[in-house]
N, C-alpha and C positions, 0 to 999 in steps of 0.2 A: 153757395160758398164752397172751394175748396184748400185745400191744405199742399202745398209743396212737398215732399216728401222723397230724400235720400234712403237710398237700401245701402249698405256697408259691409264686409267680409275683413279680414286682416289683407286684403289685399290693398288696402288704404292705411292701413297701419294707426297710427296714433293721430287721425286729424283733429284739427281743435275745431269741433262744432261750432263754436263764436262766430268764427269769420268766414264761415261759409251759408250762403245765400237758400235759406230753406227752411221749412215750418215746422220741418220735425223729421227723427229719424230713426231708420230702423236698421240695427244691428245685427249680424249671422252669430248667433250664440254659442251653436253645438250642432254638426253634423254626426250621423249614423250613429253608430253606438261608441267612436272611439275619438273624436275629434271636439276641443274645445276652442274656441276665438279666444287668444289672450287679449286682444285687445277689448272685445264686450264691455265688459265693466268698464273702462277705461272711458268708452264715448257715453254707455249709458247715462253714467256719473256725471258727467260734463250736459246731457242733456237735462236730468234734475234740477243740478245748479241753475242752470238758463232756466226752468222752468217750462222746458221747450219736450211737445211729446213724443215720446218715446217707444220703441219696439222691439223685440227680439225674435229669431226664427230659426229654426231647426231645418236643416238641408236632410232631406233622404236619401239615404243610400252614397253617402260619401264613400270617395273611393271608387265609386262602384260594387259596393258590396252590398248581397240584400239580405238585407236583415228581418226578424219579427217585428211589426209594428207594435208590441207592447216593450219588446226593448227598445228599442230606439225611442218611445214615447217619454219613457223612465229614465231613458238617457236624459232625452230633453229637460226633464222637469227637474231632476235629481241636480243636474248641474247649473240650472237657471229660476230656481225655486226662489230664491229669494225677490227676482222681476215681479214673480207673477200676481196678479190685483195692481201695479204697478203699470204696467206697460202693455199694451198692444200685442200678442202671439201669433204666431205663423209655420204653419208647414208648407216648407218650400219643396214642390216636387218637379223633378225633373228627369230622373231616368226610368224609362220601363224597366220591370219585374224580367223581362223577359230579354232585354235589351236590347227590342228592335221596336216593338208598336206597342202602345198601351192598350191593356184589356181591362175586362172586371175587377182581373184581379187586383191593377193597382189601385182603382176604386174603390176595393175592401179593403186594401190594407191601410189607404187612407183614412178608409171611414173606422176604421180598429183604431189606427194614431189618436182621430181626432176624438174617440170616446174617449180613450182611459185617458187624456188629458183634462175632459171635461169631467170625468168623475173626479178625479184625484186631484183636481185643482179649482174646477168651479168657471174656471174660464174657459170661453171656445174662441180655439185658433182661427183666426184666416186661412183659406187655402188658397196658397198661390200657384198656378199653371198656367200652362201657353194659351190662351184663347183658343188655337184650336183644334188642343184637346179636347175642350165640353162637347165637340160634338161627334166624337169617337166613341164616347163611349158614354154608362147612363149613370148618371151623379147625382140620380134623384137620392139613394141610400145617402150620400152625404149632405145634401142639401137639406136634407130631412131634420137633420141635425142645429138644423139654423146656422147653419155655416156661411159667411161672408165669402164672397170672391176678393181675391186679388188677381188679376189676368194680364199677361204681358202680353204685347200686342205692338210691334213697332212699324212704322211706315217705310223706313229702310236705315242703315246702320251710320249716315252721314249724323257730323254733331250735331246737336239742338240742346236751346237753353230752355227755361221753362214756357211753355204754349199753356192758351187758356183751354184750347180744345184742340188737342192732340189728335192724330189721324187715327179710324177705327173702320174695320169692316161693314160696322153696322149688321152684323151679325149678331142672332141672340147668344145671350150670357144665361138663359133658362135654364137649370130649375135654379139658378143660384140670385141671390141681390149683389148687385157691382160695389165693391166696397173703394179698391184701387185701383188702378190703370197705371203700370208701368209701360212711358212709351218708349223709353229708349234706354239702351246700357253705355253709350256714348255722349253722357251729358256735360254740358259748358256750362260751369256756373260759376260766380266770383266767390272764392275764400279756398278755393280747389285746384290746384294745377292738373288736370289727369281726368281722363274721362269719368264718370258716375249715374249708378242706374238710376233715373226718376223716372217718379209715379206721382198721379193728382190722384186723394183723397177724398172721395164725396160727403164733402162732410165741412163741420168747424172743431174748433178744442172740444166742447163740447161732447159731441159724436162720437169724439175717438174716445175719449174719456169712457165711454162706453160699453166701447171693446173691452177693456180694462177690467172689466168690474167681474168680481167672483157672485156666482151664487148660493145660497145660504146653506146649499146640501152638497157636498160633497165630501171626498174622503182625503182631505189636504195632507198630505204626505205623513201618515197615520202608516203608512204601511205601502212596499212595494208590490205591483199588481205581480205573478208569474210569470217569469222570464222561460219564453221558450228555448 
């Protein structure tokens, strides 16, 4: 069983979930420490109403600016707090620390992200990366964590609508479990005029629902962790 699944930025603006061809979707909520999606709530909303599931994600280092992972983690939460036990999380990473090759370091500063959001909220994000990055560098420290993959991984940049089995290296995704597979950022689907990133979900409602859920210890917005 898998899940269809749109990703969404304001670069899509106000679309109306309804009439677009997909099983669920996930919304860009708040980039780096200074950047909010006014449209977020907007599609979240629309996804409720449908009944249809839902995600939000936090872009790092928008802008290109690099920040502490406890602020930008506080970013994230402070501004999308009300999603969370609600919807599906993600930290979406894309630029080296360095801004040429990824090292350790953005693996800590990840694995820093994805703590204090587990402490301070109870849920643990997805981490979404290139496929192959995993094999740059060593992500056991966040896998450790029980951390979900999301991995993009495209066959090449021509449209495609949704495939049941999208093209893949066949390369490991170790130490992590394959949560998502976004295979393209040029998707054709009906209810959409404009290209769109999908990804299949390994999973059903169920599953994701999963992701979702807070655990019983944590320090739910009780207090903000130190802002470097």
């Amino acid at each position: 069983m898998t899940l269809r699944v749109i990703d969404v930025s304001s670069n899509q603006g106000v679309i109306k979930v309804a009439r677009i061809d997909c099983d669920a979707v996930i919304a860009k909520g708040t980039g780096g420490n200074s950047y909010v999606n006014k449209y977020c709530d907007y599609v979240l909303q629309q996804c409720f109403k449908l009944k249809k599931p839902a995600g939000v994600y936090h872009f790092a280092h928008e802008y290109g600016k690099i920040n502490n992972p406890i602020t930008e983690s506080n970013y994230f939460i402070n501004n999308c707090k009300n999603y969370f036990g609600k919807v599906l999380v993600a930290l979406d990473y894309e630029i080296a620390i360095n801004g040429k090759s990824y090292t350790q370091n953005d693996v800590d500063w990840c694995k820093q992200f994805i703590q204090n959001v587990i402490k301070r909220t109870g849920v643990r994000p997805l981490l979404y990366i290139s496929k192959a990055l995993i094999s740059e560098c060593d992500w056991s420290s966040v896998a450790k964590l029980n951390v979900g993959l999301w991995f993009a991984q495209y066959a090449d940049n021509n449209p495609k609508g949704w495939l049941s089995n999208p093209w893949d290296d066949g390369k490991s995704v170790k130490p992590f479990t394959p949560v998502l597979h976004q295979y393209t950022s040029n998707g054709r689907i009906k209810g959409f005029n404009g290209g769109l990133d999908l990804s299949l979900f390994y999973g059903d409602k169920l599953a994701w629902q999963r992701y979702t859920k807070k655990s019983k210890y944590c320090l739910l917005y009780t207090s903000d962790a130190a802002d470097d």
